[in-house]
N, C-alpha and C positions, 0 to 999 in steps of 0.2 A: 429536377426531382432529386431528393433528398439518396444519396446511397450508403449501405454499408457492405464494408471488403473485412473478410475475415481471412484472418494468418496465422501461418505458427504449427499447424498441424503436421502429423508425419507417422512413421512407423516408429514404435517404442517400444522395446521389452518389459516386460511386467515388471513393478516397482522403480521404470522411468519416470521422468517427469518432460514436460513442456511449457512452455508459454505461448498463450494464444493471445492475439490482438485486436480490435475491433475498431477500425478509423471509420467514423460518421463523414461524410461531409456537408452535415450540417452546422452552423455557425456555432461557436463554442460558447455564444451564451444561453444558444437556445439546448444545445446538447447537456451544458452543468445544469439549466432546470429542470430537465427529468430522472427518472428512475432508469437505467441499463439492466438489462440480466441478459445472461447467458442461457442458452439453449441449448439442447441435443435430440440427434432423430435419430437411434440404430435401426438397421438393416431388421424392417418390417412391423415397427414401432411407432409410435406417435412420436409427435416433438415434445420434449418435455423442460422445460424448466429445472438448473440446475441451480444455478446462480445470480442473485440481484443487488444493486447497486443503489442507491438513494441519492440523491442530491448532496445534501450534508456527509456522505461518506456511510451511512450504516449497511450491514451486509445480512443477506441472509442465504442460507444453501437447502439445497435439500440433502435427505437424510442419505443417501447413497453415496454422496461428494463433501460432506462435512465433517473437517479436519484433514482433507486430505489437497481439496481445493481453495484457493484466494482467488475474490474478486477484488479487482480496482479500475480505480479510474484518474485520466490526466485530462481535466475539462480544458486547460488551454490545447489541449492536443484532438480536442473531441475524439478521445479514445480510452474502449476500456481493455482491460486484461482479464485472463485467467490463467493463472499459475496453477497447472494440474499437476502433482507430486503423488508417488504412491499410486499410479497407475496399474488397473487392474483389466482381464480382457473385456470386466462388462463396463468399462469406459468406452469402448470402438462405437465410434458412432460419428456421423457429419456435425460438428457444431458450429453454432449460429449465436450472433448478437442482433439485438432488438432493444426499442425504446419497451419498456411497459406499461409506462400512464401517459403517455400521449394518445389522442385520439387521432394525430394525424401522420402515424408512425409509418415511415415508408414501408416499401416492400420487402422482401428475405434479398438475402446477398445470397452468394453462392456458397456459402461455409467453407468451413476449412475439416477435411477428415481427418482423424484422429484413431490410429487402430494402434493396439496393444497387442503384442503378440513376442510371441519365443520364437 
């Protein structure tokens, strides 16, 4: 079964940054042909969608994490990043990597938590 381990998380002062990681280990040509995004779930929230990745490299964020966040990806590594800069406390929340356009996208990893705080 196909997993993903998410890394990188920690405690951070407001206007910290991190880098998060996402290692698939699904086979690196099957992970370069789909879409990645990043997810997040705070404390009593739904999961939502922060940031996605394409095949060809284009990005897109949502509006609460845009210009403050970078997605990437190393397909030989079957792994993506997120460079979170400019950390605020309504960033605190578990986040999570996920295929988006596969229909046979494994399961949630265990995320990595991410809390912002003074």
């Amino acid at each position: 079964q196909v997993q993903l381990v998410e890394s990188g998380g920690g405690l951070v002062q407001p206007g910290g940054s991190l880098r998060l990681s996402c290692v698939s280990s699904v086979s690196k040509i099957i992970f370069s042909f789909y879409t990645m995004g990043w997810y997040r779930q705070a404390p009593d929230k739904q999961r939502e969608l922060v940031a996605s990745i394409t095949s060809d490299g284009s990005t897109n964020y949502a509006d609460a994490v845009k210009g403050r966040f970078t997605i990437s990806r190393d397909n030989a590594k079957s792994t993506v990043y997120l460079q979170a800069n400019s950390l605020e406390p309504e960033d605190t929340a578990v986040y999570y990597c996920n295929f988006i356009d596969w229909s046979r996208r494994p399961p949630w990893g265990q995320g990595t938590r991410v809390t912002v705080s003074s």
